[in-house]
N, C-alpha and C positions, 0 to 999 in steps of 0.2 A: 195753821196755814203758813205764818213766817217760817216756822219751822222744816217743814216742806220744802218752800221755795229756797232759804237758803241751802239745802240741803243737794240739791240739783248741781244750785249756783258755782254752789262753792268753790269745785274743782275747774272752775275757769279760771279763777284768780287767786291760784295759787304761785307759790313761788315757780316751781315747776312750769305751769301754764306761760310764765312770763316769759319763760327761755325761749319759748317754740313761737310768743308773740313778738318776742325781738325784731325781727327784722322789720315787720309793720311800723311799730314805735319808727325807728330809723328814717323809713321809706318817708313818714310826713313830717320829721322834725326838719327832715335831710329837704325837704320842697318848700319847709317856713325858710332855712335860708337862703333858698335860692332865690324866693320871692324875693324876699327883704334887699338881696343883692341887687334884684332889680331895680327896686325904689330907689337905693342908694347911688346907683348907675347912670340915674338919670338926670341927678343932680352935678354941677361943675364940678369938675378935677379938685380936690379938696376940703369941699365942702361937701358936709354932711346933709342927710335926709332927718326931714323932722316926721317922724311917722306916730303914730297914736297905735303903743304896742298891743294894748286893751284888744281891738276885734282879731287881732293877730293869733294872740293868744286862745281865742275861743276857735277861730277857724280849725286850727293845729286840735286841741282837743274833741272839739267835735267830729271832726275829719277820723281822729284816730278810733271813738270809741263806735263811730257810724262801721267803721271796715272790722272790728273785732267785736262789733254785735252780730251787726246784719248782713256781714261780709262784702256790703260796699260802702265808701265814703259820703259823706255829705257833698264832698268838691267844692268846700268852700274853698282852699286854697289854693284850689285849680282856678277857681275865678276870680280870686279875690273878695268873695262877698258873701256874705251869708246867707246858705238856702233859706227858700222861704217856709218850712219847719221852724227853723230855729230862732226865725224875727218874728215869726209870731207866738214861741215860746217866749220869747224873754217882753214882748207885749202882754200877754198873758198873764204873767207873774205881776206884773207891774199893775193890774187891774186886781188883782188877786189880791194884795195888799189891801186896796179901799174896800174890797167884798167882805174880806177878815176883819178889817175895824169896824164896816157898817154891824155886822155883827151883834156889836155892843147895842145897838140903840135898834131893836124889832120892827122897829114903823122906816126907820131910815132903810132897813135892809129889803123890806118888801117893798117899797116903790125902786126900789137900786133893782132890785129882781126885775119885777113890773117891765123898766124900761129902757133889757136889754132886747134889743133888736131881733128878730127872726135868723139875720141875715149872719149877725155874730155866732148862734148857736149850730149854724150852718158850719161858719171857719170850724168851730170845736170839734165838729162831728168829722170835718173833713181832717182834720189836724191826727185828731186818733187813728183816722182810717188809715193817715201815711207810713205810721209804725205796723200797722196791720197791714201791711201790703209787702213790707219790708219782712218783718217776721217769716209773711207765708212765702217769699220768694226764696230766702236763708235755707227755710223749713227743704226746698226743691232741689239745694244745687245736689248736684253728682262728684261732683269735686270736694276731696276732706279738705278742710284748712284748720289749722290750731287755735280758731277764733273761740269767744266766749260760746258763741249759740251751740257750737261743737258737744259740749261736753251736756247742754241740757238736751239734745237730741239723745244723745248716747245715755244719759240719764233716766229719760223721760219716756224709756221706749215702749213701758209699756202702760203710756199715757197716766201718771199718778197725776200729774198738773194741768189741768185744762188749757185751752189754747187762747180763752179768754184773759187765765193769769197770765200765762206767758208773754201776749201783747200789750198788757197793765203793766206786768214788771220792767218790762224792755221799754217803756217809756217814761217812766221814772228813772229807771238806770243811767240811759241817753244824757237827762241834767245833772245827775250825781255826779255821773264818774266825766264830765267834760266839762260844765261852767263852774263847778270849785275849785276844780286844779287852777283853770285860768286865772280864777280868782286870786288864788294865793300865788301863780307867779306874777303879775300884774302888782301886786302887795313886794313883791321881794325884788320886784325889779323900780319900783318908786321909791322903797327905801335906800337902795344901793347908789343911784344917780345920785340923790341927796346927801349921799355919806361916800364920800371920793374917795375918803381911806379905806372903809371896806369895801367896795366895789374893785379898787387897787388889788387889795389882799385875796379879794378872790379872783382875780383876772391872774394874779401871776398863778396861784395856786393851780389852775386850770392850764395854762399856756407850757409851766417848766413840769409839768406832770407830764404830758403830751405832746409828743414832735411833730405828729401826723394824726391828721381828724380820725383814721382806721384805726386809730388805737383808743378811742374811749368808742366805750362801750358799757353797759350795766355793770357789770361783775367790776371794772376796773372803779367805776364810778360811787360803788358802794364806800371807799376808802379812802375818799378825801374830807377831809375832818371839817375844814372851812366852809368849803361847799353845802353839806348836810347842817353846819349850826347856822349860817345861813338860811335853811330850807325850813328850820325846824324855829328861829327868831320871825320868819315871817306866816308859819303857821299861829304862832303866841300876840302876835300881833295884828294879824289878818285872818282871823277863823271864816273858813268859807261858809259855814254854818254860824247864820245870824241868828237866828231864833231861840228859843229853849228847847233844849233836848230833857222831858220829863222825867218826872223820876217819880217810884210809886210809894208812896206813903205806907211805913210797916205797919202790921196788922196790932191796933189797938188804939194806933195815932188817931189824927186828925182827918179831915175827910176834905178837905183843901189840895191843891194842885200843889205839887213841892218840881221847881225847876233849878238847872245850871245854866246860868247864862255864861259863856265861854268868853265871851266880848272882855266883860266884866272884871272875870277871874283872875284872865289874863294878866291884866294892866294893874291888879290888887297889891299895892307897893307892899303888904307886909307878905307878900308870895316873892316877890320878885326885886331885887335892888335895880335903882332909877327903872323903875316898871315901864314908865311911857316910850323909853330910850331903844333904838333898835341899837343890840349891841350883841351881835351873834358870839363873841367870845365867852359868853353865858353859856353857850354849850357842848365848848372845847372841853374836852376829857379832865384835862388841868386843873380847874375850875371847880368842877366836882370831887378832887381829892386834896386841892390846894386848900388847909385852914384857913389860909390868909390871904388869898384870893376875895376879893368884892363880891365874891356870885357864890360862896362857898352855900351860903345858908339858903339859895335859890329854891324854892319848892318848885323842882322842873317836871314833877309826876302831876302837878295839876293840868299841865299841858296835853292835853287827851282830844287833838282835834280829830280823832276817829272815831273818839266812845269807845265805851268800854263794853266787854261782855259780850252776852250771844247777840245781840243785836249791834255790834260793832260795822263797822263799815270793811265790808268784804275787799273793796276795791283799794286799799291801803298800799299795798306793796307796786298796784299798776299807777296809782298817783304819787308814788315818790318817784319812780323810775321812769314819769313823764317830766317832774319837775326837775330832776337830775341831769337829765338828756337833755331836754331844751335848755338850760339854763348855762350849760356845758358849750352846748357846740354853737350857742350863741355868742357869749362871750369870748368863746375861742376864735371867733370869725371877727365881732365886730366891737370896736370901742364906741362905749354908749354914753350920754350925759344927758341932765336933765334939759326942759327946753325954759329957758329963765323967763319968759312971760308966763307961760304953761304948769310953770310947779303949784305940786296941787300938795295938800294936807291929808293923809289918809282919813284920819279921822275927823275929816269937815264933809265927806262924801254921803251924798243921802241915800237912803238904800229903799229898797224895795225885794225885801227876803235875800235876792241877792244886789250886790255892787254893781252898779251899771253906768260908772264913769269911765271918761277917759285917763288915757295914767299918764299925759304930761312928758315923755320919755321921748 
């Protein structure tokens, strides 16, 4: 059945697919800054706005992957707020956690069962039914657009996938491909405030690249070296994927669960010099050819926050080219720094499968 599904999937989030979604991309990075300018606007003539970039971050994502599913947005950043889908996703998860640990302990999990509410299993049912509604409206329009559901319709036409997978898939998709990106720009934009000198290096990298916002673009963005070891220091350091991704024990082993925790790996100082250290110059080209380079001997292949193989993450190539974009015409627009009562510790943040602090910025 994965088999299947990505099979559909696949030619939505291809490189190709991305060219013809570009403009999209654009359309809601191009409305987080106008927001943002707003916030800033309102504050006195030289003094800056203290904004909490964390829900920012999510509205922009979610917004984009709600119009290249379902062909319409969430409008969170049309309101500034998060629809109410998505506060009570990321309530969900958060409750999901204690469901997972009770788990462990059978009598703890059947009274936790027991004494959830009528009214909650209500939200659930209505929470599923919003993607299901969404789905079938996509399923209607008359209008082609080069969005994701595009190419599963054209796929799909002579019904291989049921329309139950279909509403299953597309709402898993919805958290994949939009609260991990945020995650790890939220991750690359707390380490940067914190490290003025690269934050620096990548503001000019951005600024003396580009004279005029019409000229970054994907294709141009691909080829800024700074920008990308930066993208790819706080994938190594912020994996949006907390948990263990399993892995199956060859045939003769053991009968035990065998996992990668990425968190872990990461930060494994005999992988990585000063592991804990955000130092994107780890993934300057130089570095990997320099003998004498600090980072020569860097195992930068352990870095695999997509997974590897047929169950890789399809959506790789639209999460660097959201993290590029934003990250791009953000710092091309606005000088950012930490808020000094507010600086926070990445790794002192408590999680619940995902991050769900504020970043301090």
């Amino acid at each position: 059945m994965h088999a299947r599904i990505r099979k559909i999937l696949a030619p939505g989030f291809t490189p190709r697919a991305l060219r013809g979604q570009e403009p999209i991309l654009h359309r809601y990075v191009n409305l987080l800054v106008e927001r943002l300018r707003e916030c800033v606007s309102k504050e006195p003539q030289g003094k800056g706005a203290q904004i909490d970039v964390a829900p920012w971050f999510n509205f922009t994502t979610f917004d984009i992957f709600g119009d290249l599913g379902f062909g319409e947005s969430f409008d969170c950043l049309q309101h500034s707020r998060y629809h109410p889908w998505i506060a009570l996703l990321f309530n969900s998860v958060k409750a999901a956690s204690f469901v997972a640990a009770a788990r462990f302990y059978p009598l703890v999990e059947f009274i936790l069962m027991k004494c959830i509410p009528p009214s909650l299993r209500k939200m659930q049912r209505d929470h599923y039914q919003q993607i299901v509604d969404k789905v079938h409206r996509r399923f209607n329009f008359e209008l082609e657009r080069p969005d994701i559901m595009s190419h599963v319709i054209t796929a799909n036409e002579e019904g291989d996938l049921p329309i139950g997978v279909i509403n299953t898939t597309f709402m898993v998709l919805t958290t994949a491909g939009s609260e991990t990106t945020a995650t790890v720009l939220c991750g690359a934009l707390n380490y940067l405030v914190n490290h003025q000198d690269k934050l620096h290096a990548l503001g000019q990298e951005i600024r003396q690249r580009f004279r005029t916002e019409d000229e970054i673009n994907l294709d141009t963005l691909r080829n800024l070296p700074y920008l990308n070891a930066v993208i790819m220091e706080a994938l190594r350091l912020c994996p949006p994927i907390l948990w263990m991704l399993p892995r199956r024990v060859p045939s003769g082993g053991d009968t035990t669960a065998v996992s990668i925790q990425s968190y872990t790996m990461n930060r494994d100082p005999s992988y990585f010099h000063c592991a804990a250290s955000f130092i994107p110059e780890r993934w300057l080209p130089e570095a990997s050819v320099n003998s004498k380079s600090a980072f020569f001997k860097d195992k930068r292949e352990a870095v695999q926050a997509f997974s590897l193989g047929p169950r890789s993450c399809m959506g790789q190539h639209l999460a660097w080219a959201e993290m590029r974009l934003i990250l791009t015409k953000l710092l091309w627009t606005f000088d950012f720094a930490a808020v000094e009562e507010k600086r926070l510790k990445w790794e002192a943040l408590r999680t619940f499968l995902f991050r769900r602090e504020s970043s301090g910025i």
